[in-house]
C-alpha positions in Angstrom: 0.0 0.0 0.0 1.5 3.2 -1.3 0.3 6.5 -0.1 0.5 9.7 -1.6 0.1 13.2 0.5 -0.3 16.6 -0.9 -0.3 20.1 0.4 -0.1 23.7 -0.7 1.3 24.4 -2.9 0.2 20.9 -4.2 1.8 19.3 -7.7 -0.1 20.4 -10.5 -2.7 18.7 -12.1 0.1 17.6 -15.3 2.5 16.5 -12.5 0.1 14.3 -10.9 -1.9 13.0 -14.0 2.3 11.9 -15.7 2.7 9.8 -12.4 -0.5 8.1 -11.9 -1.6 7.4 -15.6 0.1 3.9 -15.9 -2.5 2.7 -12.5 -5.5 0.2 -13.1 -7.5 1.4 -10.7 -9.4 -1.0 -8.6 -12.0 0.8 -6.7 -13.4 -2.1 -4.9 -10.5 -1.6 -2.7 -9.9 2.0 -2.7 -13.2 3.1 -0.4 -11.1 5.5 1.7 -11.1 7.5 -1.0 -14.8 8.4 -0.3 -14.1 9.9 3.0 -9.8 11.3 2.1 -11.3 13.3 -1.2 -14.7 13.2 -1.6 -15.0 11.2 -4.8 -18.1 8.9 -5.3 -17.0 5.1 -5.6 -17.5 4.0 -8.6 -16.7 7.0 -10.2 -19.2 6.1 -13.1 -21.8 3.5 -12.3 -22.2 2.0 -15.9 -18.5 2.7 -17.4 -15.0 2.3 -16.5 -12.1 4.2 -18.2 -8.8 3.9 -16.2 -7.6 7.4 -17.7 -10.3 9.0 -17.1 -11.0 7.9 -13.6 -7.1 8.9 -13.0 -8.3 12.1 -14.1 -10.9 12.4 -12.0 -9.6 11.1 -8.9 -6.7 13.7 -9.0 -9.6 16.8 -9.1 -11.2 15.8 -6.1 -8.1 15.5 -4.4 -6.9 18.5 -5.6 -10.4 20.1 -4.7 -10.6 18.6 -1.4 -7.4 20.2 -0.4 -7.9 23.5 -1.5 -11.0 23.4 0.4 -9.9 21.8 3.5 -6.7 24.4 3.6 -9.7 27.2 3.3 -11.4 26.0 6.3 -8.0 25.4 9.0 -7.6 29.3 8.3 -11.4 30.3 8.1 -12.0 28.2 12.1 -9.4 29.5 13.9 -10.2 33.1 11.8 -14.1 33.2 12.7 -12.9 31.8 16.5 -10.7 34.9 17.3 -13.6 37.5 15.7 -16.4 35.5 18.0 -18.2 34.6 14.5 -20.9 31.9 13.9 -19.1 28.8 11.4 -22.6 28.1 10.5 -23.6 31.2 9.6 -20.2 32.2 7.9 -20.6 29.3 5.7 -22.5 29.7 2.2 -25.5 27.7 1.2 -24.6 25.3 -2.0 -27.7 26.3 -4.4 -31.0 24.2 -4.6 -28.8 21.1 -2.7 -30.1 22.9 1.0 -26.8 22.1 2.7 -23.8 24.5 3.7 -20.1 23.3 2.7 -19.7 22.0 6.1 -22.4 19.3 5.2 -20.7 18.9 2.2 -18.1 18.1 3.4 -19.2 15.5 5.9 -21.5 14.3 3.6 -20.7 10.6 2.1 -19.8 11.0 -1.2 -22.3 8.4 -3.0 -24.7 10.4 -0.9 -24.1 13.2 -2.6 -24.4 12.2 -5.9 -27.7 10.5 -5.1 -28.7 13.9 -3.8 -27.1 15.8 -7.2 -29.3 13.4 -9.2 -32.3 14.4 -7.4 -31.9 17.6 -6.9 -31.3 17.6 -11.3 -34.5 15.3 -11.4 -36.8 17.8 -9.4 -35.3 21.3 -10.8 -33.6 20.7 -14.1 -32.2 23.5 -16.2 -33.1 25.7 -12.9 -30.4 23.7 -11.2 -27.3 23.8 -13.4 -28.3 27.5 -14.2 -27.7 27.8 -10.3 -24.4 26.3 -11.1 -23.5 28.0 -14.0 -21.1 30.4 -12.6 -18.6 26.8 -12.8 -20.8 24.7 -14.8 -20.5 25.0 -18.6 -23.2 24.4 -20.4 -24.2 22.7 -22.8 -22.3 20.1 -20.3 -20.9 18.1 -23.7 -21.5 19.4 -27.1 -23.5 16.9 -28.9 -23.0 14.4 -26.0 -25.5 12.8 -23.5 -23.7 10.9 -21.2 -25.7 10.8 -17.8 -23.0 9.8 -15.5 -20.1 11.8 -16.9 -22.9 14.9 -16.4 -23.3 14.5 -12.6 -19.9 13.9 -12.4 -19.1 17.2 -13.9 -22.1 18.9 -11.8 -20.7 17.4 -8.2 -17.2 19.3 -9.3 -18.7 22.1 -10.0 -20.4 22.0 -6.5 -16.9 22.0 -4.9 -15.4 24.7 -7.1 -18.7 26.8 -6.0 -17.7 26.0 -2.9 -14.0 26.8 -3.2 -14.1 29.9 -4.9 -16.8 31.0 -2.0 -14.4 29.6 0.6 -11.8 32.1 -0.6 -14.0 35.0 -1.0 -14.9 34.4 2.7 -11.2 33.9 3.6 -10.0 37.7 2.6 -13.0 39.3 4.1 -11.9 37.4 7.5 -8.6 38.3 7.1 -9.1 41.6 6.4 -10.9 42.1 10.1 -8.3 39.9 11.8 -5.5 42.4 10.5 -7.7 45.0 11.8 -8.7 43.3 15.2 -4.6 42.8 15.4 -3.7 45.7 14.6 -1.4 44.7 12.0 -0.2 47.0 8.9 -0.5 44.5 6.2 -3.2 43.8 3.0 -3.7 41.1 1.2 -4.5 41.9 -2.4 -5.5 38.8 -4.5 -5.7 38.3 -8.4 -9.1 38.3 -9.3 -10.1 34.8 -10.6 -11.6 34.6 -14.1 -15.3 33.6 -14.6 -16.5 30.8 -16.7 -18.1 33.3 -19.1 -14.6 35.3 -19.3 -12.4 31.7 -19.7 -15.1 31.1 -22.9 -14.3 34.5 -24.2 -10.7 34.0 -24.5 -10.7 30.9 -25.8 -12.5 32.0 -28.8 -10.9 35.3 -29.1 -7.0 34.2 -28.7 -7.8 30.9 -30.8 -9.2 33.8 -33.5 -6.3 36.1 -32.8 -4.0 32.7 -33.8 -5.6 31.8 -37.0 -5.2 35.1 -38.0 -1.4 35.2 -37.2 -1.4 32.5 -39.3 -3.0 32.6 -42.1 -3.1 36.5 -42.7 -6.9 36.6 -43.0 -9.7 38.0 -40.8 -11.6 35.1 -39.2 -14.9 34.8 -38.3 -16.3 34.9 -34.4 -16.8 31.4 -33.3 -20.4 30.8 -31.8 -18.7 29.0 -29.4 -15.4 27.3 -27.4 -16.3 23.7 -29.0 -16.2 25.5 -32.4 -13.0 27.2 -31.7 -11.1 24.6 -29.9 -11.9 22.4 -33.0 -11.0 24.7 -35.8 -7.6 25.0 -33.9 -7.1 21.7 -33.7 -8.0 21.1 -37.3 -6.9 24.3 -39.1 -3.9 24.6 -36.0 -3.3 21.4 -36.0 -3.5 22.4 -31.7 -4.1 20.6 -28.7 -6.6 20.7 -26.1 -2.9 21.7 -24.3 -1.9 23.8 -26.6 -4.8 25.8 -26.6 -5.2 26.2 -23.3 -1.2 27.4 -22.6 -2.2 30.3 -24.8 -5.0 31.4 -22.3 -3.5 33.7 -19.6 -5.2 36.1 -17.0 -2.1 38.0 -15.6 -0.7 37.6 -13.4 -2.7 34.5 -12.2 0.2 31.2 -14.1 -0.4 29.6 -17.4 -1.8 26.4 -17.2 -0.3 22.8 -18.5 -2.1 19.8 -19.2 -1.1 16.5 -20.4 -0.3 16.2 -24.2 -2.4 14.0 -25.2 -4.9 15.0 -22.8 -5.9 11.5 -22.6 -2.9 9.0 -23.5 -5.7 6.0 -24.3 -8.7 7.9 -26.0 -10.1 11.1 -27.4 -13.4 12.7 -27.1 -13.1 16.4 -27.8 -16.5 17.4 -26.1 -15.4 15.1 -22.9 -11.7 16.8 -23.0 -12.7 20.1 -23.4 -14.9 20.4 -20.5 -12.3 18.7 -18.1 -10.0 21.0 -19.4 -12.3 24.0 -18.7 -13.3 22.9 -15.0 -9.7 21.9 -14.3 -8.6 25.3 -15.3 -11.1 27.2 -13.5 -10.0 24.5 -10.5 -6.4 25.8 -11.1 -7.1 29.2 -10.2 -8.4 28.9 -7.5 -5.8 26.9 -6.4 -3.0 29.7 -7.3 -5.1 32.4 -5.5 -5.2 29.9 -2.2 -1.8 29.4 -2.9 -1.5 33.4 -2.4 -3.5 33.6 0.8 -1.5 30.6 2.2 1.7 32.4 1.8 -0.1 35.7 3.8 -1.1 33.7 6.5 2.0 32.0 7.4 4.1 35.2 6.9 1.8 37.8 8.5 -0.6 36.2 10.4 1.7 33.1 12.2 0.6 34.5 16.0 -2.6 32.2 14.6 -0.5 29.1 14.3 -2.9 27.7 12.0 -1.8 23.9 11.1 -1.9 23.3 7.2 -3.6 19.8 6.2 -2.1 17.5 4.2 -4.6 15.3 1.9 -2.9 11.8 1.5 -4.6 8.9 -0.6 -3.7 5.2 -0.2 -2.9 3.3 -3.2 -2.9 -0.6 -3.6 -0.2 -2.2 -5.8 2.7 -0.7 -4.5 4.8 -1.3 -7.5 2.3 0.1 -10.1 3.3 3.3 -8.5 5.8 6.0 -8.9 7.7 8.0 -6.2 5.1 10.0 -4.2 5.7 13.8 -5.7 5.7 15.1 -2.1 8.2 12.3 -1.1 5.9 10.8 1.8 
């Protein structure tokens, strides 16, 4: 039994995906992983794609972190000020519970209660999501269990980029309560609606670097991500290093996305939510770097998130070398 542990700043999605792709995963015996990061076991009830659960398994650890390092500064934060958790805490939209819920909540639970909650309110629910939810969820795709997958991760990235909106406001009073000199001025993270933008305008801006021409708006990301990739002869990677919102970091991902299949609709939404993921991971990042060097009088302990991994010899050294 191997086990990997992370913390901020954790390896980047490319880093972790490059030493985990060669795993069969065998979830029948990986059910801590329900409780360590939050992912529903099996990942897809009526599919199994070893990549592609990889993939996914290395978002929700990465999510789980970046939301667990949120709430060891947010306690101790809302302790000193004499500040209800409860009420500090956003509501997660038409699910009814708060992000401490979420968090306690089993996993399969949750996605029971995702499916539900999509049953009973519909296009009213992902609208509610929307903010990290891109929709259409797959262009010319219906794939049911891929869609609540990709509706549960935008949950926790509602609750992440919440988490660190509620983070700076605290810190902001603690400095004041503490008479400390010091502000903490954050990048502001890209919306969804702003990430679609550039894609279609910087693929545009390309095509026309290269051919010389004026090219037409794309209606949409699909539509430009493929006519770079056919007229470009691009990536999913190589599209997405050309999207940068200074002075928040470029993003990586592997190339080929996938090492065993393609789907463009499928890659291109991972590749959105992961980005959007990896934002808010780099303005956390931020905000844990404040805390340790201005506000250390709150000796705030920083979690690890390890995962335990059968097979010992299937695996690679652990990037964080525990």
């Amino acid at each position: 039994m191997a086990q990997f542990c992370i913390s901020f700043p954790p390896p980047s999605y490319k880093e972790l995906f490059e030493r985990l792709k060669g795993i069969k995963p065998d979830f029948s015996k990986w059910k801590g992983l329900i409780s360590s990061i939050g992912i529903p076991i099996p990942i897809y009830l009526d599919i199994s794609q070893y990549s592609n659960e990889v993939s996914q398994m290395i978002q929700y650890w990465q999510s789980r972190l970046s939301v667990n390092t949120l709430m060891a500064m947010i306690r101790p934060m809302a302790s000193l000020l004499g500040q209800s958790l409860a009420d500090l805490l956003p509501k997660i939209p038409l699910l009814n519970i708060s992000i401490l819920e979420l968090m306690e909540m089993d996993a399969n639970v949750l996605r029971q209660r995702v499916k539900d909650t999509l049953k009973q309110h519909g296009q009213a629910f992902l609208d509610a999501l929307s903010a990290f939810l891109p929709l259409p969820i797959y262009f010319g795709l219906s794939i049911p269990s891929f869609e609540i997958n990709a509706i549960i991760k935008a949950v926790y990235n509602f609750s992440g980029a919440g988490l660190i909106e509620l983070v700076k406001g605290l810190i902001d009073q603690v400095l004041s309560k503490l008479k400390i000199n010091a502000v903490l001025t954050l990048p502001k993270l890209p919306s969804l609606k702003e990430l679609q933008a550039m894609i279609m305008q910087t693929v545009k801006a390309k095509i026309e670097a290269v051919t010389g021409a004026v090219a037409e708006a794309f209606a949409n990301e699909f539509e430009a991500v493929k006519q770079a990739i056919q007229a470009l002869k691009m990536d999913i990677n190589a599209v997405f290093e050309m999207i940068r919102f200074p002075p928040l970091p470029a993003v990586k991902f592997p190339s080929p996305f996938y090492p065993d299949f393609s789907c463009l609709a499928l890659e291109l939404r991972e590749a959105m939510q992961m980005y959007l993921q990896a934002m808010m991971m780099a303005v956390t990042e931020q905000i844990v770097n404040f805390v340790k060097a201005v506000l250390s009088i709150l000796n705030i302990q920083f979690p690890s998130v390890c995962i335990d991994i059968p097979d010992k010899e299937d695996i690679p050294d652990n990037p964080n070398g525990t």
